[in-house]
N, C-alpha and C positions, 0 to 999 in steps of 0.2 A: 317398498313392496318387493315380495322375493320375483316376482316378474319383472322386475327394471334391474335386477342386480347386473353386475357385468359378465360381459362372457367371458372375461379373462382369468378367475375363478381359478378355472382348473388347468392354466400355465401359470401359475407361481412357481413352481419347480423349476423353470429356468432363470427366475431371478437369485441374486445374491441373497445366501439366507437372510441377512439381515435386512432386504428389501421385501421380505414377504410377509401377508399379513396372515397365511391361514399354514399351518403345520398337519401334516396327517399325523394321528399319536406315534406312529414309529418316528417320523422325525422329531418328536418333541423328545420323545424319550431317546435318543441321539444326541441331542442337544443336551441336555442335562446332563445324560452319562459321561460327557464332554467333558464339560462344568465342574463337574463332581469329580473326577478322575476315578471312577469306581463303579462299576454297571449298576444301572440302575435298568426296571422293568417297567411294563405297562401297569404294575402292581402300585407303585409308588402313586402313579396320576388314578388308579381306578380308589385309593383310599383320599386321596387329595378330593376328589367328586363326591365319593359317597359320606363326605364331612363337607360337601356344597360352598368347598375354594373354588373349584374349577368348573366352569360353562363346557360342555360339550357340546360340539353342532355333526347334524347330518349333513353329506353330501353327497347326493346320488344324481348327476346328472341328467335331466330327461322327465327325470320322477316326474308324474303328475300327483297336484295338492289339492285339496277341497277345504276350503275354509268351514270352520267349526261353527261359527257364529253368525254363518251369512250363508244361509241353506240354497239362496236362488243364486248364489252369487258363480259363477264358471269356474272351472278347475284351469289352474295355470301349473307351469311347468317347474321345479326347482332347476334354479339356476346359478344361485348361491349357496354355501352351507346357510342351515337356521338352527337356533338356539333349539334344543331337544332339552322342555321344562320338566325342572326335576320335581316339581309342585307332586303328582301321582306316584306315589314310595312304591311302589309294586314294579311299575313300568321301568321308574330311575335305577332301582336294582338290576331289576334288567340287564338296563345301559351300561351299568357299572361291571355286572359282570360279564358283556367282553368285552371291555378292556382285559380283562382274567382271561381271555381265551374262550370265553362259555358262552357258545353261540345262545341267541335270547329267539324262544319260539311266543307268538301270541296265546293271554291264557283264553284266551276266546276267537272264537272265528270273529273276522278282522279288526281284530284289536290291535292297534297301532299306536306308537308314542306317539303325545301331544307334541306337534313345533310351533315356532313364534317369530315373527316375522320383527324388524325394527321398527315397526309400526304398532304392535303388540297382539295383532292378530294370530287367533292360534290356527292350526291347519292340522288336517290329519295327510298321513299322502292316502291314494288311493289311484286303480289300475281300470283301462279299458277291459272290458267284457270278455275279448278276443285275450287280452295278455291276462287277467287277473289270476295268480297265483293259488296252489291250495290254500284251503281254509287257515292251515295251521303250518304254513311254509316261514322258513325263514327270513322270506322277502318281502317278509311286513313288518322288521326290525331290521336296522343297519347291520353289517357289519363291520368287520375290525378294522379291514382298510376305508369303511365309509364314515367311521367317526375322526374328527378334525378339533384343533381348538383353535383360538386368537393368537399368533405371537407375542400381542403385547399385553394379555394375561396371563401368558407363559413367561415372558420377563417381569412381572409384578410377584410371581409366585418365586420369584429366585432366590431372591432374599430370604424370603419362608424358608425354602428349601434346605438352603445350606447357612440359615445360620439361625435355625430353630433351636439345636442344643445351646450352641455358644449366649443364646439369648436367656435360658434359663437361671433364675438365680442361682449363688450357692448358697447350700446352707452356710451362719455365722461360723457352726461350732468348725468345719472345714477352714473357714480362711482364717483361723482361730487357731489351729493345728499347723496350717500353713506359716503361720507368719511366728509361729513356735520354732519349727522347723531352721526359719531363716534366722532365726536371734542363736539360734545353737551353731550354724553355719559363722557365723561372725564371732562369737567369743571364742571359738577354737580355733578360729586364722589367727585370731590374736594370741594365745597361749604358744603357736609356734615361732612367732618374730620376735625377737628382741626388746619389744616395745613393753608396757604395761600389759596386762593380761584385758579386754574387751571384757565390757560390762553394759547392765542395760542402760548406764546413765550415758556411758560412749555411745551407745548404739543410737539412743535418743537424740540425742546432740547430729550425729551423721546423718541421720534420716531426716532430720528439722534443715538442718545447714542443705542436704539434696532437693527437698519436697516445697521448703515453703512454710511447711505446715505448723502450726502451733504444739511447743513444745508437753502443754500438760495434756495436748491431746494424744498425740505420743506418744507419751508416758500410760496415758489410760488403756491404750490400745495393747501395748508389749504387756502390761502385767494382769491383761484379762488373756492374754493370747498363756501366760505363766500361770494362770488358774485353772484353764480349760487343761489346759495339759496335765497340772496337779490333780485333778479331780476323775481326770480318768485312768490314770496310773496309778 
């Protein structure tokens, strides 16, 4: 229930990053940029959400919430961040753009993002009479320093992050051109030594004798990689 969460929430900043369990987006995007050796923006995690990798949560301390589904039930206090479901595409755009800097106004008087408790209960928040906010004020959407995520779906998405190219295959006809490349690299070291002149029956022999690998497979590979190349010259 987000009324039993802990009140220590919002001292994680004096823990060891690596001891903490909630990031505000600036510090995740810190952390990454880290990572990455190359800046990275709040633009990187607002396209990570808007392709729903990444859970965003609000945190507004104090906030009062009224449960969605339990009309008599009392409004309690946010005390934790809670998951902010991206289920309404309208709202989650929203959300997503500010991450982007683009403060999010309600499209209707008090219309608020759906949140969701570990429990799965949804809540909207909602304000005393005496504090209640214009209709159409900002302070019925987070903003940029109130959206948070999980560290440790910050470290799940790392991987993603930085080795989403290197994961991609290559095309054949590339390692194909490639491995052209390295068969011309080796008869022409051998053309300048005193030895025989390098051929692709040597070359096959070397790379069988380095790899392991069976010699007619070898063989099949170099004179498709001498086709690919014939065929485009």
């Amino acid at each position: 229930m987000a009324a039993a969460a802990s009140s220590k929430t919002g001292k994680s900043g004096s823990k060891p990053f690596h001891m903490r369990r909630w990031l505000s987006v600036q510090q995740a995007v810190d952390h990454l940029s880290a990572l990455s050796e190359e800046p990275l923006t709040s633009d990187d995690l607002a396209r990570l959400a808007a392709e729903h990798k990444l859970d965003l949560y609000w945190y507004r301390p104090g906030q009062q919430l009224a449960y969605i589904d339990r009309p008599g039930a009392p409004t309690i206090e946010l005390e934790q961040p809670l998951r902010l479901c991206p289920e309404h595409s309208s709202d989650w755009r929203a959300i997503v753009g500010i991450l982007r800097h683009h403060p999010a106004l309600p499209a209707e008087e008090n219309d608020t993002p759906v949140l969701q408790d570990s429990d799965g209960n949804r809540l909207r928040i909602t304000f005393d009479f005496s504090r209640r906010p214009e209709p159409f004020s900002s302070r019925w959407y987070p903003n940029y320093a109130e959206l948070v995520v999980k560290r440790r779906d910050l470290d799940r998405l790392e991987n993603h992050l930085f080795t989403e190219d290197e994961e991609q295959a290559l095309a054949p006809d590339l390692l194909l051109d490639v491995i052209w490349q390295l068969e011309q690299i080796a008869m022409e070291n051998g053309k300048e030594s005193d030895q025989q002149p390098h051929d692709l029956n040597w070359l096959t022999h070397q790379l069988s004798d380095r790899s392991q690998l069976d010699l007619n497979l070898l063989g099949k590979v170099l004179n498709a990689a001498e086709r690919q190349h014939a065929s485009h010259h």
